[in-house]
C-alpha positions as CSV (number, residue, x, y, z in Angstrom):
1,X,26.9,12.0,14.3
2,X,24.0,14.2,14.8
3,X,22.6,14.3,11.8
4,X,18.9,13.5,11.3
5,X,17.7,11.3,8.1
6,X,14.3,12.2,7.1
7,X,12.5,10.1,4.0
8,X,9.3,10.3,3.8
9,X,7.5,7.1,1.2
10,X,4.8,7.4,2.7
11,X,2.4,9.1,0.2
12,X,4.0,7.7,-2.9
13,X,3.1,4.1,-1.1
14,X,-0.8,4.7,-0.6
15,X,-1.3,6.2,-3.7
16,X,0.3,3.5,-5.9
17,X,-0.9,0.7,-3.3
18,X,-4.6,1.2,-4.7
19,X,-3.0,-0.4,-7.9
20,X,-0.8,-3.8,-6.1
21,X,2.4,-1.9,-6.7
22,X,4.2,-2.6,-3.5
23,X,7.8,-1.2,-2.3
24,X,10.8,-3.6,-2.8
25,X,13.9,-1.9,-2.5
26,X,15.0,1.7,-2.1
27,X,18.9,2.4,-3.2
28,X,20.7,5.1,-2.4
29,X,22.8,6.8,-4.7
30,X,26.1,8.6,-4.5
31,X,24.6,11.6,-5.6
32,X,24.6,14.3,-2.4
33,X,23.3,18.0,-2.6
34,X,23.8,20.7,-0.2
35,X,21.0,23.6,-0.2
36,X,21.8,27.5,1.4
37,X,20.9,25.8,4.9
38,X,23.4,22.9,4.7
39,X,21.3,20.5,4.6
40,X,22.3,17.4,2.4
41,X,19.8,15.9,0.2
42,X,20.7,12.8,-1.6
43,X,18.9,10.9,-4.8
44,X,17.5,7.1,-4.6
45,X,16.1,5.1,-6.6
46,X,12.9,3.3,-5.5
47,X,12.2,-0.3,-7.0
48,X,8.2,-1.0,-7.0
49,X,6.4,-3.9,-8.2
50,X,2.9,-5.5,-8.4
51,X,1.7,-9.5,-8.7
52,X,1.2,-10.3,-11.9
53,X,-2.2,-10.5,-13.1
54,X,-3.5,-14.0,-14.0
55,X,-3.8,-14.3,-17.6
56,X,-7.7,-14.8,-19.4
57,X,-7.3,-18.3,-20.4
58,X,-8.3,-18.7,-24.4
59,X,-10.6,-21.3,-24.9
60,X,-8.8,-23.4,-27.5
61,X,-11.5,-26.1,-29.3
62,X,-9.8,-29.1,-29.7
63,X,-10.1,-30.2,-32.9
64,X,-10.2,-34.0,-33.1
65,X,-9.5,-35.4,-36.9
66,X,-11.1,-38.8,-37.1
């Protein structure tokens, strides 16, 4: 009650979204920190992932025995 949550992703996001990594999950952890204000700070862990990147086909020869 009255307490203000502030995250902000935003700039990890855009600089890792120029590479297709995309946020997925963010979990919080049970780790909380109190600074000299009394502010709480808490640790989470931030799950990122990209599409995978189609794979160069090798060109096999087929070799035919006759």
């Amino acid at each position: 009650q009255g307490a203000e949550v502030q995250t902000d992703y935003v700039p990890l996001l855009n600089s890792l979204a120029m590479y297709g990594w995309q946020l997925t999950c963010v979990l919080p952890t049970p780790i909380v920190k109190t600074n000299r204000e009394g502010n709480l700070s808490t640790k989470q862990i931030v799950f990122l992932q990209r599409p995978s990147l189609p794979q160069k086909a090798k060109k096999k020869e087929s070799k035919v025995n006759y």
